[in-house]
C-alpha positions as CSV (number, residue, x, y, z in Angstrom):
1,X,83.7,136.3,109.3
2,X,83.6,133.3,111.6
3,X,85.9,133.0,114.5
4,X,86.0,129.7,115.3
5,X,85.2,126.4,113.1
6,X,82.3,125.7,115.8
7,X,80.6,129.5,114.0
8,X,81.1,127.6,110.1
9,X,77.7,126.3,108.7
10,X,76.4,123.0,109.4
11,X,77.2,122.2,105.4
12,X,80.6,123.6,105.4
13,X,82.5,120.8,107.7
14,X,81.0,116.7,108.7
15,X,82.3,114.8,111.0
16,X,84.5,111.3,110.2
17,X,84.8,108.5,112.3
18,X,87.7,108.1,115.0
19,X,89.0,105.4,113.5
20,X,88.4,105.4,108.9
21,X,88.7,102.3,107.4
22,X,92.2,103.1,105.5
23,X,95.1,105.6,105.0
24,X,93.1,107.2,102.0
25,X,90.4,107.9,104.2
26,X,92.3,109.1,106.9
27,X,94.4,111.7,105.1
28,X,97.8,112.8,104.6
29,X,99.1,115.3,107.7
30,X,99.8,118.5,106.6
31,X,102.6,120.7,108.0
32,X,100.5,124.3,108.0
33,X,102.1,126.6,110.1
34,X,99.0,128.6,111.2
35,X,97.6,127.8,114.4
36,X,94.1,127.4,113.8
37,X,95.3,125.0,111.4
38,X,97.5,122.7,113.2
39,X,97.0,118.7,112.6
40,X,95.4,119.2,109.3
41,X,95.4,116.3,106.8
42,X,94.7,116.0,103.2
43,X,92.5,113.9,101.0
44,X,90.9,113.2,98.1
45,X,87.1,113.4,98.3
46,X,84.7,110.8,96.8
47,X,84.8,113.6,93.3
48,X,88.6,113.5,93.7
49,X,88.2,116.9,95.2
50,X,90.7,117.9,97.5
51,X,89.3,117.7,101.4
52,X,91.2,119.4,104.2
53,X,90.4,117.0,108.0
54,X,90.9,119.0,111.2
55,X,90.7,117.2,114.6
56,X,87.2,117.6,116.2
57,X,86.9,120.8,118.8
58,X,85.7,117.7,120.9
59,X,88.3,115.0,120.5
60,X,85.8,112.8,118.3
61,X,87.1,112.1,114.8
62,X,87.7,114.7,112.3
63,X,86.1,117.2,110.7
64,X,86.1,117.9,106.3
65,X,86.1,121.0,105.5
66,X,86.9,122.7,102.5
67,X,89.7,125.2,101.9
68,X,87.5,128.1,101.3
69,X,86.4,127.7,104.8
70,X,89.6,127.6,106.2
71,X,90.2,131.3,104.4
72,X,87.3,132.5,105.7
73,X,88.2,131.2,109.7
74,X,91.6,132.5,109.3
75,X,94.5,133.9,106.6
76,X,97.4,131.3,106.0
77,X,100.6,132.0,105.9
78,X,102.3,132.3,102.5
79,X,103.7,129.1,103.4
80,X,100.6,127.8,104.1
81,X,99.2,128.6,101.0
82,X,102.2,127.9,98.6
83,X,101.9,124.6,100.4
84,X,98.6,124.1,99.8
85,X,98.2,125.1,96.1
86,X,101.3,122.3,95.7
87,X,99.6,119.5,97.9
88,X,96.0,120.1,96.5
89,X,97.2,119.1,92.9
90,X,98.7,115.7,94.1
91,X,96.6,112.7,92.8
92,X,97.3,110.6,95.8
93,X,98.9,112.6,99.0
94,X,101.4,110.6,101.0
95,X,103.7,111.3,103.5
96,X,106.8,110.8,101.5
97,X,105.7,113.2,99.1
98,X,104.0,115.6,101.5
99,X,107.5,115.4,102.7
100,X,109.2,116.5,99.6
101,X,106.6,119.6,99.0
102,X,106.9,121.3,102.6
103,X,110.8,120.6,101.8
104,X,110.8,122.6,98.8
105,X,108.2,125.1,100.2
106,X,110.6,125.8,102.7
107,X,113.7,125.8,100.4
108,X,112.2,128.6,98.7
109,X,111.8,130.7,101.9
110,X,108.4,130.8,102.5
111,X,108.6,129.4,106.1
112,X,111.4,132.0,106.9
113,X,115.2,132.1,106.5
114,X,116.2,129.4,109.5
115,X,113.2,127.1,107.8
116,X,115.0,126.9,104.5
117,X,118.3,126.6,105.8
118,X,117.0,123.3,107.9
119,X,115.9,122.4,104.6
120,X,119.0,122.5,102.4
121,X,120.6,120.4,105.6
122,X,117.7,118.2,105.2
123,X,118.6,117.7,101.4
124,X,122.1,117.5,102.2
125,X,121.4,114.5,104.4
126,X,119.1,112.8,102.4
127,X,122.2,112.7,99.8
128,X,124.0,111.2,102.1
129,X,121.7,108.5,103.1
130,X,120.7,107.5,99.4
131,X,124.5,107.1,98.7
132,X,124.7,104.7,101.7
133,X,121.8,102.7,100.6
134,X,123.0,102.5,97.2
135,X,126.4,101.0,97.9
136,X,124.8,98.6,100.3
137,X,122.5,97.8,97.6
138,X,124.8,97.0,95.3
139,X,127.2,95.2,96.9
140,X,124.2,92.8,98.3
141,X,123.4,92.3,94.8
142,X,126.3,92.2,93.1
143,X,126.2,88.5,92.3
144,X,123.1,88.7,90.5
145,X,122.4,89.1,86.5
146,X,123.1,92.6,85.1
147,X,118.6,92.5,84.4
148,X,118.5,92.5,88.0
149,X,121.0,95.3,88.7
150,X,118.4,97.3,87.2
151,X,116.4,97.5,89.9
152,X,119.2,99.6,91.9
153,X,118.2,102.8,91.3
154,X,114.5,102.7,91.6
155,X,115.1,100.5,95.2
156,X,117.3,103.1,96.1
157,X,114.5,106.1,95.8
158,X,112.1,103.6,97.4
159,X,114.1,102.9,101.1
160,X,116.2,105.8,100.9
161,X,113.3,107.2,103.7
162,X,113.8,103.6,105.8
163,X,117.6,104.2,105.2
164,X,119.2,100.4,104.6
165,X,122.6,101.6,104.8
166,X,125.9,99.6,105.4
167,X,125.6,95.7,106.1
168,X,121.4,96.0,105.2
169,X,121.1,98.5,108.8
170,X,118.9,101.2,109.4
171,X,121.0,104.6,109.0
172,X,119.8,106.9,112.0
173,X,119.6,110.0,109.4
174,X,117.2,108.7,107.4
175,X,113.6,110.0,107.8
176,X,111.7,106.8,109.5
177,X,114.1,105.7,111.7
178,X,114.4,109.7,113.0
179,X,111.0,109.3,113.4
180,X,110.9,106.2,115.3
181,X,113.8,107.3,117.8
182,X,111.7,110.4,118.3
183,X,108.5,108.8,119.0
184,X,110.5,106.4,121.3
185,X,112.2,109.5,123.4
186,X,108.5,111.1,123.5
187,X,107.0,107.5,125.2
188,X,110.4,108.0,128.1
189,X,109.5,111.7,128.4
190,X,105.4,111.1,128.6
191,X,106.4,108.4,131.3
192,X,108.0,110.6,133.5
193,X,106.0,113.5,133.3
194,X,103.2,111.2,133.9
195,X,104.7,110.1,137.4
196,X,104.9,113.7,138.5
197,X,101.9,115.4,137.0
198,X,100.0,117.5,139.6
199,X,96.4,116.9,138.6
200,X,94.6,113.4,137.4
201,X,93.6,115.8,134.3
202,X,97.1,116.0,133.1
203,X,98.1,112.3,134.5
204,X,95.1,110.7,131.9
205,X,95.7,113.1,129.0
206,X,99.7,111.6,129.5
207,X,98.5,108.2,130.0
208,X,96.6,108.3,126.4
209,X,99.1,110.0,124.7
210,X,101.7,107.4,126.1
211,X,99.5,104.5,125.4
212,X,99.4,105.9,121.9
213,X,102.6,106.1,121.1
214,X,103.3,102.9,122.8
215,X,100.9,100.9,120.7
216,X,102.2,102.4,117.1
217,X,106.1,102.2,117.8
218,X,106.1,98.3,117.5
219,X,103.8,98.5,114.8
220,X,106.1,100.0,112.7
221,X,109.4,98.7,113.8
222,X,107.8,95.0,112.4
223,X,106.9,96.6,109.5
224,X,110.3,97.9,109.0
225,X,111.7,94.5,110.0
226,X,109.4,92.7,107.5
227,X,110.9,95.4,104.9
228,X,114.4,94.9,105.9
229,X,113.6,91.0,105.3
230,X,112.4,90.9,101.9
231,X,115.6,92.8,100.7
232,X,118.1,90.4,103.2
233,X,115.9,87.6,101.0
234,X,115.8,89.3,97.4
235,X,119.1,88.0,95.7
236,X,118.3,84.1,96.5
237,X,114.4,84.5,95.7
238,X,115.4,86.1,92.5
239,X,118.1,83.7,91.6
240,X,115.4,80.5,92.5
241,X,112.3,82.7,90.5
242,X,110.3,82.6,93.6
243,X,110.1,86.2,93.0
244,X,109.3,87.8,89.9
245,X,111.8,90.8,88.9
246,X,108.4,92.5,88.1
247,X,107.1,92.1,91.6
248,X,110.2,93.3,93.2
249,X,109.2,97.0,93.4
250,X,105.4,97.1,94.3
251,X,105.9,94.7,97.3
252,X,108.9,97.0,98.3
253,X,106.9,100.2,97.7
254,X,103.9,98.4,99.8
255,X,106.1,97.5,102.8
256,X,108.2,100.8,102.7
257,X,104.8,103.4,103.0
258,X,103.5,101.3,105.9
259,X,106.1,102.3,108.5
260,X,106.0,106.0,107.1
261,X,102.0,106.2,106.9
262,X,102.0,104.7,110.7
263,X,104.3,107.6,111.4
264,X,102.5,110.3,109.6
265,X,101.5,113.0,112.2
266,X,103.8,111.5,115.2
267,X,106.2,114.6,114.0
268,X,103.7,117.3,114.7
269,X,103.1,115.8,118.7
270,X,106.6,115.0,119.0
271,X,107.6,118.4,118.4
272,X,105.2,120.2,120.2
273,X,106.0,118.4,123.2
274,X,109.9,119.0,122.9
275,X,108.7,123.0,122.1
276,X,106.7,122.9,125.5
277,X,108.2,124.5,128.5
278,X,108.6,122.0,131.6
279,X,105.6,124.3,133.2
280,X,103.6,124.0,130.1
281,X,103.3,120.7,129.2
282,X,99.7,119.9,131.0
283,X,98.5,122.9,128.7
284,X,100.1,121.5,125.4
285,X,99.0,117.8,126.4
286,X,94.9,119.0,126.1
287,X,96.1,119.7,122.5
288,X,98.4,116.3,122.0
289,X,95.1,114.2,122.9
290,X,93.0,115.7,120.0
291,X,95.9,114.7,117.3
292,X,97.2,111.7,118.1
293,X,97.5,110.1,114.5
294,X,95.1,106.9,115.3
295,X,95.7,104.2,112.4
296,X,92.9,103.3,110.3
297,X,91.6,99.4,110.5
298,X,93.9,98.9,107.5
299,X,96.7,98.1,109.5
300,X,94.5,95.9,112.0
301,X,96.1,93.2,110.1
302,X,99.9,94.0,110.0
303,X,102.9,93.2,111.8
304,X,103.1,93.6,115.3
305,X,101.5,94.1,118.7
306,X,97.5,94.6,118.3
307,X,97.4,97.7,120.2
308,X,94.1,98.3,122.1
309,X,92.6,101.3,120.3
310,X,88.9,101.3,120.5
311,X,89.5,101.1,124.4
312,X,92.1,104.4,123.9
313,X,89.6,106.1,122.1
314,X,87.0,105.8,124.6
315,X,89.3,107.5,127.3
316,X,90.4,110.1,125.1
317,X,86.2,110.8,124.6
318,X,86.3,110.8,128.3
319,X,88.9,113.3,128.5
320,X,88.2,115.5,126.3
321,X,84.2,115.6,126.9
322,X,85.7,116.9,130.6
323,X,87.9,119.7,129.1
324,X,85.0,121.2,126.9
325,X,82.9,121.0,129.8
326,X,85.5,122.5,132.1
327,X,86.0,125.3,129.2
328,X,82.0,126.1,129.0
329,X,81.6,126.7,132.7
């Protein structure tokens, strides 16, 4: 059996780009809890097959495996495998509903008994947060025709996870603005740890995964502003027919999944950092520079600060080409 994914055979894994041309290409993250499995993504294959991307042992790109591989390098978990028998049968993987399966996975108890309580809290809070957006929804809508009240409940399901609560504002509970606070505490934490790092090793590998983080935070804070817009503007555009009742939905499904596919995989670094002990963190940054989630050139053309990522991604090449190198000697 092979011990590492270096021992597979040349046809079981290829490498991918650092930087794919969209989302699709890039893959879903995956929460598996096994280590040799950690920043795994999902995606559908050219055949519509299921494809399974792992970070490069190098820090260049991914690699696409297939799950059979992944059995014979090491045995899942049950949750790992009740997650992936769920994920694997999705037509198109996104975060929201990658979301929803590791949720339910872990409501069952596969992921342990403290797992599936934080899920049940999870769901609890969730309720909470789709209540809040649907009585802000309604009463911003409330002077419009009863055709366009109809559009209520299905707006609701769509930015419950951007959480438009009381007055139109973002409810801290909900999922991307947990996100976004979390990602913003890493960048203040990286900073500081940064300043008093003992070795230039440790001060790059910070300086990468800060400059990361940095450049996808204002990203998706415009595209939750531009969100936030469109439903401040819905009632008038509606009333004028500027807007089609048709076209409400897709354009706020579109702008919804952009914050939350910016955001997929910031969870996994963010709580690996927090996990770290003070002494540790050096170690776990080596592995926080081979996942940062990099965004594909699909969002070169969205909201927000153009973040310098080709010139990242040559100092993350850099830094990781010197680790493997310090690891063969």
């Amino acid at each position: 059996m092979p011990q590492t994914f270096a021992d597979l055979p040349e046809d079981a894994e290829a490498a991918l780009a650092e930087r794919p041309a969209s989302f699709a290409e890039r893959g879903c993250a995956v929460p598996f809890t096994a280590p040799q499995l950690r920043g795994a993504r999902l995606r559908r294959g050219a055949g519509g097959q299921a494809e399974l991307l792992l970070p490069a042992r190098d820090g260049r790109g991914m690699r696409v495996l297939r799950w059979e591989d992944c059995l014979r390098l090491c045995a899942p978990t049950l949750h790992d495998r009740q997650l992936w028998d769920r994920v694997a049968a999705q037509g198109r993987p996104t975060p929201a509903l990658m979301r929803a399966t590791a949720r339910e996975v872990a409501r069952l108890g596969y992921a342990g008994r403290s797992a599936q309580a934080a899920a049940f809290a999870a769901l609890r809070q969730q309720d909470q947060v789709r209540e809040a957006v649907r009585e802000a929804l309604s009463a911003h809508f409330e002077a419009l025709e009863p055709e366009a009240a109809e559009l209520l409940v299905p707006m609701v399901a769509i930015l419950a996870q951007t959480g438009m609560g009381p007055a139109l504002r973002p409810q801290q509970g909900a999922t991307i603005p947990r996100v976004l606070v979390a990602l913003d505490a890493l960048g203040r934490s990286l900073a500081a740890f940064a300043q008093l790092a003992p070795s230039l090793a440790e001060r790059r590998a910070a300086a990468i995964t800060l400059g990361a983080a940095r450049m996808t935070l204002p990203v998706a804070e415009a595209c939750l502003r531009m969100l936030w817009q469109a439903v401040e503007d819905l009632p008038g555009r509606l009333a004028t027919g500027e807007l089609r009742r048709v076209d409400v939905l897709p354009m706020l499904a579109d702008l919804a999944s952009r914050a939350d596919w910016l955001l997929d995989g910031w969870p996994r670094v963010t709580a690996l950092w927090d996990a770290a002990q003070p002494a540790g963190r050096g170690a776990v940054l080596a592995e926080l520079v081979g996942l940062l989630p990099v965004p594909p050139l699909e969002a070169a053309g969205w909201p927000g600060a153009r973040g310098e990522w080709d010139t990242l991604l040559r100092a993350r090449r850099a830094v990781s080409g010197a680790q493997s190198l310090a690891e063969a000697g």
